[in-house]
C-alpha positions in Angstrom: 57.3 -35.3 285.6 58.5 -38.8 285.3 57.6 -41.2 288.0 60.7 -41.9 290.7 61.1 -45.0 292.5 60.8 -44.7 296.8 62.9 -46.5 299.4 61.3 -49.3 301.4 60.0 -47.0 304.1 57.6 -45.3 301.4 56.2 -48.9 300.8 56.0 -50.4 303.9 53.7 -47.5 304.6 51.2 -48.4 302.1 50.9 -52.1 302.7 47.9 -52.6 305.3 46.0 -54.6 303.2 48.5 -56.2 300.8 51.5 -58.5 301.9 55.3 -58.0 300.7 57.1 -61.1 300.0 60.3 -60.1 298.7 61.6 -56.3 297.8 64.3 -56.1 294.5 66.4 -52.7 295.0 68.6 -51.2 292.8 72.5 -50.2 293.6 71.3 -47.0 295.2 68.5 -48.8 298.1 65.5 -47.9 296.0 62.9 -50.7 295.7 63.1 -51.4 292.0 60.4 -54.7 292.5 58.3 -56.1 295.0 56.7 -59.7 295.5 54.4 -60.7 297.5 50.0 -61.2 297.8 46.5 -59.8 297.2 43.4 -60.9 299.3 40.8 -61.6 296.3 37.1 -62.9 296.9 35.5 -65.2 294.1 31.7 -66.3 293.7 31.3 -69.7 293.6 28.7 -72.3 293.8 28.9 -74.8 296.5 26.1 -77.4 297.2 23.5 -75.5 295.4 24.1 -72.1 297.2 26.8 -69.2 296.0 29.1 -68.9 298.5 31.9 -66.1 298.7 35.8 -67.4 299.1 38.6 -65.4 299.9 41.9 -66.4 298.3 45.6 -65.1 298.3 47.0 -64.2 294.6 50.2 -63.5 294.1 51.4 -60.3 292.2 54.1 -58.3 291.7 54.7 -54.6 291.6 57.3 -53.0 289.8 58.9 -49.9 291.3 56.5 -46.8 290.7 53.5 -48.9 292.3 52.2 -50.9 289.0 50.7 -53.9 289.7 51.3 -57.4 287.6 50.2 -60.8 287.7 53.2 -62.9 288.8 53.5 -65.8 286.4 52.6 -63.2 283.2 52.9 -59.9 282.2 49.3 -59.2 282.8 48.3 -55.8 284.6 46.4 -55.5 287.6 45.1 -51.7 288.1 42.8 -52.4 290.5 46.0 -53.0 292.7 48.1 -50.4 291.4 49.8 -48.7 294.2 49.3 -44.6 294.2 52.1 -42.6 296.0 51.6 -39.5 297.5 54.5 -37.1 296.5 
């Protein structure tokens, strides 16, 4: 019932939105860790008026789809990658 890593053609299938950076694999060519960027939008306010920007953040996902911030070991759910198996 444990979760099982997937080679890179499982991931490259999933990655419309997001961008892969760099791909880890282990001795056997399973991604075992994956680099790379999130679009995220953040309010702020410019000249008096709330404006909408879109940024890049970079995260990292470790290799059954959990999602991390890059410079901690804060999670990300929201970006959490869900396999279908």
């Amino acid at each position: 019932m444990g979760a099982k890593l997937h080679n890179i053609a499982t991931w490259e299938k999933i990655f419309p939105t997001k961008q892969i950076e760099h791909v880890y694999y282990t001795t056997d060519m399973l991604v075992r860790k994956v680099t790379g960027y999130i679009t995220v939008t953040r309010r702020t306010l410019m000249n008096g008026m709330v404006t909408n920007i879109t940024r890049r953040k970079r995260v990292r996902w470790d290799g059954h789809g959990r999602c991390y911030n890059i410079n901690n070991n804060n999670r990300l759910r929201d970006y959490d990658i869900h396999f279908t198996d």
